[in-house]
C-alpha positions as a Python dict, from the first residue, in 0.01 Angstrom:
ca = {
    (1, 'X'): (0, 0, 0),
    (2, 'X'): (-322, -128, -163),
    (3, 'X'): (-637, 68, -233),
    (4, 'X'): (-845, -132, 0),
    (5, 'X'): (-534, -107, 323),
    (6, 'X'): (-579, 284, 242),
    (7, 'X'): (-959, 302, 286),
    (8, 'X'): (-919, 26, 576),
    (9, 'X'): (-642, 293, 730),
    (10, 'X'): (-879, 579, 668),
    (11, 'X'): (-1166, 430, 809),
    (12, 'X'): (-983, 355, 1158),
    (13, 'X'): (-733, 713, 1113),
    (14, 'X'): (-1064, 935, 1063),
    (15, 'X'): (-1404, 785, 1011),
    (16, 'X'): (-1388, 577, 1328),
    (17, 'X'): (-1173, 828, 1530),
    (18, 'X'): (-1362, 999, 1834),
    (19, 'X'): (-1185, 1326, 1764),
    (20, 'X'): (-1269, 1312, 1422),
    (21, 'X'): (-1657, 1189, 1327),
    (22, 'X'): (-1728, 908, 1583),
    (23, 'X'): (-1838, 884, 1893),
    (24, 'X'): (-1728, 541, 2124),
    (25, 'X'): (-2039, 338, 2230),
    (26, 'X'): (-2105, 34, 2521),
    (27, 'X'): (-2183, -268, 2300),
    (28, 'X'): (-2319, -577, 2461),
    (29, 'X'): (-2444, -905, 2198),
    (30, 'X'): (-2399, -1239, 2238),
    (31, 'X'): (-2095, -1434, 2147),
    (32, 'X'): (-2048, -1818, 2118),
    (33, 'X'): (-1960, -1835, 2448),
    (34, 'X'): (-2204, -1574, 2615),
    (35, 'X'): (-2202, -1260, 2665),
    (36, 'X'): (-2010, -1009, 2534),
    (37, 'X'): (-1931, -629, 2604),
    (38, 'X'): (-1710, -387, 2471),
    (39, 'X'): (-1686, -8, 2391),
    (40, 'X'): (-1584, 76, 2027),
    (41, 'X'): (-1600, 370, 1808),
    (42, 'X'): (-1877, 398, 1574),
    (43, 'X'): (-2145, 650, 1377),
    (44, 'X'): (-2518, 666, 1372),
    (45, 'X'): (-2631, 717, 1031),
    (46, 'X'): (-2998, 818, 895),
    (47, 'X'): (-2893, 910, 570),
    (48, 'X'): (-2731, 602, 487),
    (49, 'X'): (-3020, 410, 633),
    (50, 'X'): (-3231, 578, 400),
    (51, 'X'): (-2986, 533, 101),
    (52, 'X'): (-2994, 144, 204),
    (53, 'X'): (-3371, 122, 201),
    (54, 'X'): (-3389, 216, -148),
    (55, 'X'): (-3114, 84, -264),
    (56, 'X'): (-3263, -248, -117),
    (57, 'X'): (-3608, -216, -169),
    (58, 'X'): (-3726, -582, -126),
    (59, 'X'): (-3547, -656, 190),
    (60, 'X'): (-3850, -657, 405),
    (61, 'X'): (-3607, -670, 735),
    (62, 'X'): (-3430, -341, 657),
    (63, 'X'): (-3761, -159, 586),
    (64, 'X'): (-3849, -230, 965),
    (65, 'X'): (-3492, -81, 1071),
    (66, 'X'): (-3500, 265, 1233),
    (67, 'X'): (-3148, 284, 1317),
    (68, 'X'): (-2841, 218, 1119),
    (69, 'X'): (-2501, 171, 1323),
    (70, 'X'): (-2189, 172, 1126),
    (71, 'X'): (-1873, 36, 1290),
    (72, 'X'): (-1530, -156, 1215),
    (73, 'X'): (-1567, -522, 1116),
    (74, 'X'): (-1337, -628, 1331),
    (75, 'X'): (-1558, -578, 1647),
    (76, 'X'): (-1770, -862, 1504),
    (77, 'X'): (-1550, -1160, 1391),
    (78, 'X'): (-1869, -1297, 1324),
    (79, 'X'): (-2159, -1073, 1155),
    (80, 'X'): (-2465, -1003, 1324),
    (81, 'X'): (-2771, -1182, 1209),
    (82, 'X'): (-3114, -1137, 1179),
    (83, 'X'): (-3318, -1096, 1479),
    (84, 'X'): (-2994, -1104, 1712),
    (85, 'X'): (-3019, -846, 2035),
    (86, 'X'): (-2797, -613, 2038),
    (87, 'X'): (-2766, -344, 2336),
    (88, 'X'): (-2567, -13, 2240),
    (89, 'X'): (-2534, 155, 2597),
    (90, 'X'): (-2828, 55, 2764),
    (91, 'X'): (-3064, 91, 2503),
    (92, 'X'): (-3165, -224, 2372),
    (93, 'X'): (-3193, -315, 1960),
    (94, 'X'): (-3296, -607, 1723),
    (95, 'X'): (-3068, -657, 1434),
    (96, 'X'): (-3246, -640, 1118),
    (97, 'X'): (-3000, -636, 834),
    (98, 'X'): (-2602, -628, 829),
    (99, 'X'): (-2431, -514, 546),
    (100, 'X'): (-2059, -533, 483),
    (101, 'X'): (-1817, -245, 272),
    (102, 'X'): (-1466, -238, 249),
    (103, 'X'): (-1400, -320, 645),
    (104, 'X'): (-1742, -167, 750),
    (105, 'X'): (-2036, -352, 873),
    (106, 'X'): (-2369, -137, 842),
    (107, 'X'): (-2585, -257, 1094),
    (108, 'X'): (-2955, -189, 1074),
    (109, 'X'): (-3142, -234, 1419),
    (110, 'X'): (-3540, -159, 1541),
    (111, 'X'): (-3569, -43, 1898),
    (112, 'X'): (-3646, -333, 2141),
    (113, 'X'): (-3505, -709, 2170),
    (114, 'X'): (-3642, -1021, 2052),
}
């Protein structure tokens, strides 16, 4: 087994595991052919937000962001993009950045759609 299929198993076995660190989230965005909604596990992170913004200090988008979700790439074959809505239960977001680690997309969102 490779380095990356042990962080990839890792990520699913413990990061994303409700019993472990995450908690499982109503996701609704829209697909290429509507609507779409699903529950997955995922993890709020401030800290990480806050790495991110100064790590990326001229990404104007990001600096807006007030939330940062991180969940399993495989819940979005196709990456969020900038200014796409994004509802997380019923609370309603704006996509402002998505950045992608080893199987991980870090999604940074403001409060309110487009």
């Amino acid at each position: 087994m490779s380095l990356r299929d042990d962080i990839r198993s890792d990520l699913n076995s413990i990061f994303f595991n409700p019993d472990e660190l995450a908690e499982v989230h109503s996701f609704t965005t829209q697909g290429s052919s509507g609507l779409i909604t699903f529950s997955a596990a995922c993890n709020f992170d401030q800290d990480e937000l806050m790495n991110l913004k100064q790590t990326y200090t001229n990404d104007a988008a990001l600096n807006k962001a007030t939330v940062l979700v991180l969940i399993n790439e495989c819940w979005f074959p196709n990456r969020p993009r900038y200014r796409q809505d994004l509802t997380i239960d019923t609370q309603k977001y704006m996509v402002q950045s998505c950045y992608w680690e080893l199987g991980l997309l870090k999604i940074a969102l403001t409060v309110g759609a487009s």
